[in-house]
Z-matrix of the N, CA and C atoms (Angstrom, degrees):
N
C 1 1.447
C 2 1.524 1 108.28
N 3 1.524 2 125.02 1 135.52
C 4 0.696 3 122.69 2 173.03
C 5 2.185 4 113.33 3 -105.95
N 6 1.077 5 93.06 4 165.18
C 7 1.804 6 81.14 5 -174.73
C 8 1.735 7 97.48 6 -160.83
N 9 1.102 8 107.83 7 164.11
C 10 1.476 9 123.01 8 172.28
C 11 1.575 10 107.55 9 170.00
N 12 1.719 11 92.24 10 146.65
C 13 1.364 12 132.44 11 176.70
C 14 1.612 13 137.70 12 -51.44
N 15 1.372 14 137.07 13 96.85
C 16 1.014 15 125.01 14 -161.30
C 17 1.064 16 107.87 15 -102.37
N 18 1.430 17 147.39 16 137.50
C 19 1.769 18 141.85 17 157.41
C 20 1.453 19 118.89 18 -116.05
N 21 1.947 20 91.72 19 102.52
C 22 1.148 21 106.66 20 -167.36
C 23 1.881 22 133.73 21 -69.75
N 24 0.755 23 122.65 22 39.40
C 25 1.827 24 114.78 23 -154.96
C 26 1.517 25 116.80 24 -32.93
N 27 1.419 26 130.38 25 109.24
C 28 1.095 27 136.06 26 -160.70
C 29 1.831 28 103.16 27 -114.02
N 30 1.370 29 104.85 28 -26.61
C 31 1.313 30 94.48 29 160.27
C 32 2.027 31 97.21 30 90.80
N 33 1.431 32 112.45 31 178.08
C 34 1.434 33 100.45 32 175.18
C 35 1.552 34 124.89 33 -122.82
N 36 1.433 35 93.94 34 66.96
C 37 1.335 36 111.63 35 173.87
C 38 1.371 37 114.54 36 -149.17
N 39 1.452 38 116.59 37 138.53
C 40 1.417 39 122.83 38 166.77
C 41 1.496 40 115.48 39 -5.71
N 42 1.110 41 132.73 40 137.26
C 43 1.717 42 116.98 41 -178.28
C 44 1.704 43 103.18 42 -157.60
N 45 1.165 44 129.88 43 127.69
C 46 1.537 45 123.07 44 157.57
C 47 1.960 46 103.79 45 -92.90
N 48 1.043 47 132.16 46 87.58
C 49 1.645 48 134.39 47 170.81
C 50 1.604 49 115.63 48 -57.41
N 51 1.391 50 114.14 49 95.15
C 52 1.473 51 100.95 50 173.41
C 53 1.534 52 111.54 51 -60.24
N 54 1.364 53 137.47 52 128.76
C 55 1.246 54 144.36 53 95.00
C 56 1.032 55 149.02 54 41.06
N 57 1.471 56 102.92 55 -77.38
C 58 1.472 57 117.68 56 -167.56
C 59 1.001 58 134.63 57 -61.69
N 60 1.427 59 118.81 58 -32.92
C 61 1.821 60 122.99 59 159.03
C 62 1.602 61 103.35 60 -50.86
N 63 1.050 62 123.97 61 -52.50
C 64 1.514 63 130.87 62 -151.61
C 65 1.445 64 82.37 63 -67.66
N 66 0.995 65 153.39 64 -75.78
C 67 1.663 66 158.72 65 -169.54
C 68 1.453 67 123.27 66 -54.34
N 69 1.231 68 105.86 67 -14.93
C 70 1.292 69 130.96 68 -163.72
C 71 1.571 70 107.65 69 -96.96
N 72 1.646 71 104.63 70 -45.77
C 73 1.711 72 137.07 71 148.73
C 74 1.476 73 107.02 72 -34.26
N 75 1.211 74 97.83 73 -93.10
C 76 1.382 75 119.35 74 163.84
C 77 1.850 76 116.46 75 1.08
N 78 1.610 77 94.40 76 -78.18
C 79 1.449 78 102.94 77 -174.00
C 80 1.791 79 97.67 78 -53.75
N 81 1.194 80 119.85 79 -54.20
C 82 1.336 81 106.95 80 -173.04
C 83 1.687 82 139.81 81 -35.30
N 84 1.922 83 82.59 82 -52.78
C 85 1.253 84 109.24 83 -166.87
C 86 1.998 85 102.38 84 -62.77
N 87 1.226 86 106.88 85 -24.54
C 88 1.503 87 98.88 86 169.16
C 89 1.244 88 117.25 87 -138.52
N 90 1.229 89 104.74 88 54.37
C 91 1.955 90 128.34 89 160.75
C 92 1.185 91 90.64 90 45.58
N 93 0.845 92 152.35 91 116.41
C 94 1.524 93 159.39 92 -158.27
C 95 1.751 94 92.22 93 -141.68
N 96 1.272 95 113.33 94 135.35
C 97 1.597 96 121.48 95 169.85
C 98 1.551 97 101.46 96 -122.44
N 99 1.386 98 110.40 97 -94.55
C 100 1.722 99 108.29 98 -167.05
C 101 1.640 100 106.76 99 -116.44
N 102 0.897 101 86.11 100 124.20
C 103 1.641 102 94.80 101 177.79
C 104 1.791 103 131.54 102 -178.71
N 105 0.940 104 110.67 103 -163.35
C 106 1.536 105 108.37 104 170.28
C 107 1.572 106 132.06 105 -120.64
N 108 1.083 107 144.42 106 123.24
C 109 1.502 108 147.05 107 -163.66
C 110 1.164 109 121.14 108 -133.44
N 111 1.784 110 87.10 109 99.49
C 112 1.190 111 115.46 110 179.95
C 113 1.174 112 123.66 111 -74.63
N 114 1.509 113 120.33 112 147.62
C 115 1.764 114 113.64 113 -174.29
C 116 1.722 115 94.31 114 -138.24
N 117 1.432 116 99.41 115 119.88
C 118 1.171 117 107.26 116 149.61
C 119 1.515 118 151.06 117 -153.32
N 120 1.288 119 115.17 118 150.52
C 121 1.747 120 116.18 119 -163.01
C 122 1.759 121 107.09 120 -98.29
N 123 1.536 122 95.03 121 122.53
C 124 1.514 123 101.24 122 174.36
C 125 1.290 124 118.56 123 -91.31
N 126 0.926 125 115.30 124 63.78
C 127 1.400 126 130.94 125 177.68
C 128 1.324 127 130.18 126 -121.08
N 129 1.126 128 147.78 127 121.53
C 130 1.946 129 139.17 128 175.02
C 131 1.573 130 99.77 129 -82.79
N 132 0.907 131 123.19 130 30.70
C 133 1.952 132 110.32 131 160.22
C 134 1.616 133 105.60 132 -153.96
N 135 1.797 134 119.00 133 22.85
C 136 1.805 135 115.66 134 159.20
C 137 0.753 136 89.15 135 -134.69
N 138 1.675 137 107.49 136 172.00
C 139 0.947 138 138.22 137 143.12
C 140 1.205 139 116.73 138 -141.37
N 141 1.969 140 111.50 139 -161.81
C 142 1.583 141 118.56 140 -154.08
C 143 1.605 142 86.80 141 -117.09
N 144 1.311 143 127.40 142 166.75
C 145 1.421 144 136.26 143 169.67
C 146 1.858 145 103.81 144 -157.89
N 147 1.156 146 114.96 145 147.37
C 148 1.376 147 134.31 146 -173.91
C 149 1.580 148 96.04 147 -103.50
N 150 1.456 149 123.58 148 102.62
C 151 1.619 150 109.22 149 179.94
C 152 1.260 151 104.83 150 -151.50
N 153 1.725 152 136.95 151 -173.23
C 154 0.932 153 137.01 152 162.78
C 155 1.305 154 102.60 153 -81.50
N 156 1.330 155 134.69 154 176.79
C 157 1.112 156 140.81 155 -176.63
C 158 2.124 157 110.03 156 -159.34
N 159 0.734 158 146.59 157 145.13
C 160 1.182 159 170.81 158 170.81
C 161 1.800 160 120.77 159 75.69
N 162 1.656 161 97.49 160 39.17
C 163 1.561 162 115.15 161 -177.92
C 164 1.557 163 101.32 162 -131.51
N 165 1.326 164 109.33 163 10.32
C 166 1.609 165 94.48 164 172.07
C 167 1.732 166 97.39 165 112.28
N 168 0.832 167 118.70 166 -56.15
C 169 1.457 168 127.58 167 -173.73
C 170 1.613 169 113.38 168 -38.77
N 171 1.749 170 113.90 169 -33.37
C 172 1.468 171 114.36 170 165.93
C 173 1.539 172 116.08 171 -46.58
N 174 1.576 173 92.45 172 -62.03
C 175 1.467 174 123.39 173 -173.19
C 176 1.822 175 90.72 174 -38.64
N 177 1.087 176 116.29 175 -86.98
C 178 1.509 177 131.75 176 -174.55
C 179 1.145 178 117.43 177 -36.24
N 180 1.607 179 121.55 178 -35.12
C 181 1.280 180 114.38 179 162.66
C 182 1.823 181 126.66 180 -50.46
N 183 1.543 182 93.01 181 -62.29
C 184 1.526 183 94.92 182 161.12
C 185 1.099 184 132.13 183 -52.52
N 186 1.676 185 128.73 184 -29.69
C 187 1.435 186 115.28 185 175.25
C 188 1.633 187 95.49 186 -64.58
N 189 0.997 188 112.96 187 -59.24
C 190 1.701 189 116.73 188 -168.50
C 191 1.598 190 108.34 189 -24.54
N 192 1.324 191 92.54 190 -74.95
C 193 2.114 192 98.19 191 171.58
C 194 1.543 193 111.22 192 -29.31
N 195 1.594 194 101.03 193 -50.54
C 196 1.658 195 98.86 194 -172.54
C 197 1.588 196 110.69 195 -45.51
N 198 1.954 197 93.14 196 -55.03
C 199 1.535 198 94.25 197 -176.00
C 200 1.954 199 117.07 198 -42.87
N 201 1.024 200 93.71 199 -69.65
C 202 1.945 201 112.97 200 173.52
C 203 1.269 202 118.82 201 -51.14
N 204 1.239 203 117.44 202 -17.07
C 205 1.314 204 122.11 203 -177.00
C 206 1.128 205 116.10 204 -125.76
N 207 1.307 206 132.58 205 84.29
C 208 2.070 207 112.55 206 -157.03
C 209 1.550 208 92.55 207 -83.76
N 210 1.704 209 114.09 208 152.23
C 211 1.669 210 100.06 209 167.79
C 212 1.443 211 98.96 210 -115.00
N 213 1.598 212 106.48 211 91.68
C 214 1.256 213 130.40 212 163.09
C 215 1.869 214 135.33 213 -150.15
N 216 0.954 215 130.67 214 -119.38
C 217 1.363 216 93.50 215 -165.52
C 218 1.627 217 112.61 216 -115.54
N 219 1.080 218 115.77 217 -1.16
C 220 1.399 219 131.30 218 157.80
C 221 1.455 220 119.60 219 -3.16
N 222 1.093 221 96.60 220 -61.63
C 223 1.879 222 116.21 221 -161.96
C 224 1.402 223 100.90 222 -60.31
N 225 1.131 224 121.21 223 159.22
C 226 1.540 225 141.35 224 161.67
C 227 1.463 226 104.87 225 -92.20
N 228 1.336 227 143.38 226 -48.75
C 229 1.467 228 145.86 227 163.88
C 230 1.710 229 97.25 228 -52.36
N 231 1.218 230 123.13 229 104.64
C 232 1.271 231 136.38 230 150.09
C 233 1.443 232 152.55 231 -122.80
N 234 1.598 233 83.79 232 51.79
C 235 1.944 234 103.15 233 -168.11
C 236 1.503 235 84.06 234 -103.45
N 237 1.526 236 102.57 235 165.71
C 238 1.403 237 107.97 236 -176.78
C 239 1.633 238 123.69 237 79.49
N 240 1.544 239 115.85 238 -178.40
C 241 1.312 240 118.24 239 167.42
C 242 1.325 241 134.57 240 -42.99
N 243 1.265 242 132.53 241 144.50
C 244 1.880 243 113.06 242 176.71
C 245 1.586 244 113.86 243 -61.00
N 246 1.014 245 71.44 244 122.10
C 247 1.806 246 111.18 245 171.64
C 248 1.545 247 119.35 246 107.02
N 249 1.201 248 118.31 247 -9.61
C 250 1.549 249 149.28 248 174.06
C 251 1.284 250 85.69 249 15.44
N 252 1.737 251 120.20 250 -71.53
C 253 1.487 252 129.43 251 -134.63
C 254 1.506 253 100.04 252 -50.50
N 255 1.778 254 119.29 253 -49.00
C 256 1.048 255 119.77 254 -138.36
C 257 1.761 256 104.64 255 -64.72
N 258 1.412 257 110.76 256 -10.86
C 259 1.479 258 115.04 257 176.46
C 260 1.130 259 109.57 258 -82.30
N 261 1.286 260 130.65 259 -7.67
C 262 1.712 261 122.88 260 148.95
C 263 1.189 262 138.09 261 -60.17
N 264 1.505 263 93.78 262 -37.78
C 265 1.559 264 107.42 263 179.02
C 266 2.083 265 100.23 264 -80.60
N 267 0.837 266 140.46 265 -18.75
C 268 1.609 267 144.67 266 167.44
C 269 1.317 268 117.58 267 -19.98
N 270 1.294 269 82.09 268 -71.53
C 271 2.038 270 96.05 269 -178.29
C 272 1.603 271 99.93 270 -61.57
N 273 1.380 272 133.46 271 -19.59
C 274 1.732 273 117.22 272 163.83
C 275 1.348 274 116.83 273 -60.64
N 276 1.545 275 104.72 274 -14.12
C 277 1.501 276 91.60 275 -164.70
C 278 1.711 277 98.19 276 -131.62
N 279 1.110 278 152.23 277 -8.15
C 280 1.689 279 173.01 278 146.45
C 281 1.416 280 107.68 279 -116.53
N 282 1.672 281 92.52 280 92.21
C 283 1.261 282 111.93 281 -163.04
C 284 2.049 283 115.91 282 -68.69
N 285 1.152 284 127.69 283 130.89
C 286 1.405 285 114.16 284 -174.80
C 287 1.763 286 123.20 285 -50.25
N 288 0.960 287 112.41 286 -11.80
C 289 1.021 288 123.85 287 -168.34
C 290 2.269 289 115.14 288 -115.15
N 291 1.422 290 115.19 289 178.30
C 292 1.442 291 117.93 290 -163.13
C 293 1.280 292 107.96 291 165.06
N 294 1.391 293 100.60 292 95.10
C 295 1.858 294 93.38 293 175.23
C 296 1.696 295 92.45 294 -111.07
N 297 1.711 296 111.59 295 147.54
C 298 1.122 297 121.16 296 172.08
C 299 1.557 298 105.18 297 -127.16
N 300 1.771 299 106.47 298 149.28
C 301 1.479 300 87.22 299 -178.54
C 302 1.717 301 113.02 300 -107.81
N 303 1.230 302 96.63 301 146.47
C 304 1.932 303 106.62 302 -170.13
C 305 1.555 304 95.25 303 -88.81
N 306 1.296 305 118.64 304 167.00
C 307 1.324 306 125.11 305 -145.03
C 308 1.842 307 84.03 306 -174.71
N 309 1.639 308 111.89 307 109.38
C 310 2.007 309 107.10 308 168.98
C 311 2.048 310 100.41 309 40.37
N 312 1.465 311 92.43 310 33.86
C 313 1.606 312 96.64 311 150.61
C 314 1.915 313 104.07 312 65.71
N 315 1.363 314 111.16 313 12.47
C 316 1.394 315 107.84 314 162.69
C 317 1.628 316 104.53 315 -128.18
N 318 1.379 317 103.12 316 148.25
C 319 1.350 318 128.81 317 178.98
C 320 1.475 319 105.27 318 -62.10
N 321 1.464 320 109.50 319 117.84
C 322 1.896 321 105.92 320 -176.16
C 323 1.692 322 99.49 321 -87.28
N 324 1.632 323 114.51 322 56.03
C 325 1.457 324 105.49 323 168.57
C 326 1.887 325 97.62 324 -79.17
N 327 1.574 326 99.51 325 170.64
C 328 1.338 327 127.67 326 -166.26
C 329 2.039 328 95.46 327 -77.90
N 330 1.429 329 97.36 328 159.78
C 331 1.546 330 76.00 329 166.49
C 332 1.681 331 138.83 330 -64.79
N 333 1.101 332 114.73 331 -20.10
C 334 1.365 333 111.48 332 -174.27
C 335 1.593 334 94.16 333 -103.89
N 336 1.002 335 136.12 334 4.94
C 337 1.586 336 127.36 335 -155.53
C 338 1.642 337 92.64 336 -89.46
N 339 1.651 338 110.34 337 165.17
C 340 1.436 339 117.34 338 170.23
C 341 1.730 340 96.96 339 -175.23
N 342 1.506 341 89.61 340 139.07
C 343 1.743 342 102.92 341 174.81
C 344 1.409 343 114.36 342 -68.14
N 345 1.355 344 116.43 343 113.97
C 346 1.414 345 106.89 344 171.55
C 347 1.741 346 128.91 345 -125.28
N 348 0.964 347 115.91 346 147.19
C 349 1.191 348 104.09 347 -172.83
C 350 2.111 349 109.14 348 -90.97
N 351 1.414 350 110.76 349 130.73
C 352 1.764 351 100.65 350 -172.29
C 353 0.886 352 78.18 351 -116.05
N 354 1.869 353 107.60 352 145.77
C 355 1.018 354 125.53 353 154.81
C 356 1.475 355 133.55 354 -153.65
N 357 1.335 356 118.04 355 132.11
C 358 1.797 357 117.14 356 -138.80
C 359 1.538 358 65.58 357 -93.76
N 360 1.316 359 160.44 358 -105.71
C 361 1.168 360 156.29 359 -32.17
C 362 1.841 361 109.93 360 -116.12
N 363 0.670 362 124.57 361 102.50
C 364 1.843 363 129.33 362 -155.52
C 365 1.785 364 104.66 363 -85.65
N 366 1.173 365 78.30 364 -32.89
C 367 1.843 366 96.22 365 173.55
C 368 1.468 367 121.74 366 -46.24
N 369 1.583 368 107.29 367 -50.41
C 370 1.581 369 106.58 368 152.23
C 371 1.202 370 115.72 369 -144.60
N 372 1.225 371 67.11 370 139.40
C 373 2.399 372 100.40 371 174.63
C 374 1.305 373 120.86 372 -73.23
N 375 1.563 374 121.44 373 -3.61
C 376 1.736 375 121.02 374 155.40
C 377 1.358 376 100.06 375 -110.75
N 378 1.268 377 83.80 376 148.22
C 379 1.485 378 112.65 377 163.99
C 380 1.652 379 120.72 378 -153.57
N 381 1.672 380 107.00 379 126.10
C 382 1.576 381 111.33 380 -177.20
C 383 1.561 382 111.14 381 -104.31
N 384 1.325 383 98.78 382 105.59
C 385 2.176 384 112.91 383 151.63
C 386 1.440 385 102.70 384 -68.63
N 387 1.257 386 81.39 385 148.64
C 388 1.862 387 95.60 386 176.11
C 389 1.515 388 103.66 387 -124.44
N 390 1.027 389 137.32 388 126.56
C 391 1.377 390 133.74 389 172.05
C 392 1.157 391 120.08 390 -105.67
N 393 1.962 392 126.69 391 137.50
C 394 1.551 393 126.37 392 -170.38
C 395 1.248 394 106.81 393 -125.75
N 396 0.844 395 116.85 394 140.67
C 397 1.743 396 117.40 395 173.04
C 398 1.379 397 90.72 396 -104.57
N 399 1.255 398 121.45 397 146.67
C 400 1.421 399 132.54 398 176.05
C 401 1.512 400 91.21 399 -125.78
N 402 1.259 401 136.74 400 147.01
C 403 1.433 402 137.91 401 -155.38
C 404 1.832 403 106.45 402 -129.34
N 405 1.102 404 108.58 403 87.28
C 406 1.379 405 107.21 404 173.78
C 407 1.110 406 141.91 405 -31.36
């Protein structure tokens, strides 16, 4: 298995981070042929999502969360910024994790698809993906 460390700076605002170069890198940097690539965030307030990205659909994702997720006072988790909690509850629903399977060392995403990392949490501006090649 191969694996390595990503450090994401997301900064403190709502953010969907495409991915896909970074994974795309990735496969290169260790010749990758057939296998599976796994992505995952150790974190309790991101996660990973499989989506299009630069048609609006990012954008929409986040309103959506807003809807499902209000950041206000609801929550029982109330450390952090107002509404903190609702980035706990996230990873129930944009799961931390995303394995895709590579195929002759390219990622068999869809055409519009891309790995991204979402993340409501404003509180912090790093965030580390870990990437695995599992080797077919």
């Amino acid at each position: 298995m191969d694996s390595k460390q990503l450090d994401i700076a997301t900064g403190n605002a709502e953010v969907v981070y495409d991915l896909t170069e970074e994974c795309v890198r990735f496969l290169e940097d260790v010749d990758a042929e057939d296998g599976l690539l796994h992505v995952w965030v150790p974190h309790a307030t991101a996660g990973l999502a499989i989506l299009e990205t630069g048609a609006g659909s990012d954008d929409d994702l986040l309103a959506a969360l807003r809807d499902l997720l209000p950041a206000d006072n609801r929550w029982r988790h109330r450390h952090g910024s107002h509404g903190h909690g609702r980035d706990h509850v996230l990873p129930a629903l944009i799961p931390p994790y995303a394995t895709i399977p590579v195929l002759g060392g390219v990622l068999t995403l869809g055409t519009w698809q891309s790995v991204c990392l979402v993340d409501t949490n404003r509180d912090n501006p790093l965030r580390r993906v870990r990437l695995s090649l599992l080797r077919g």
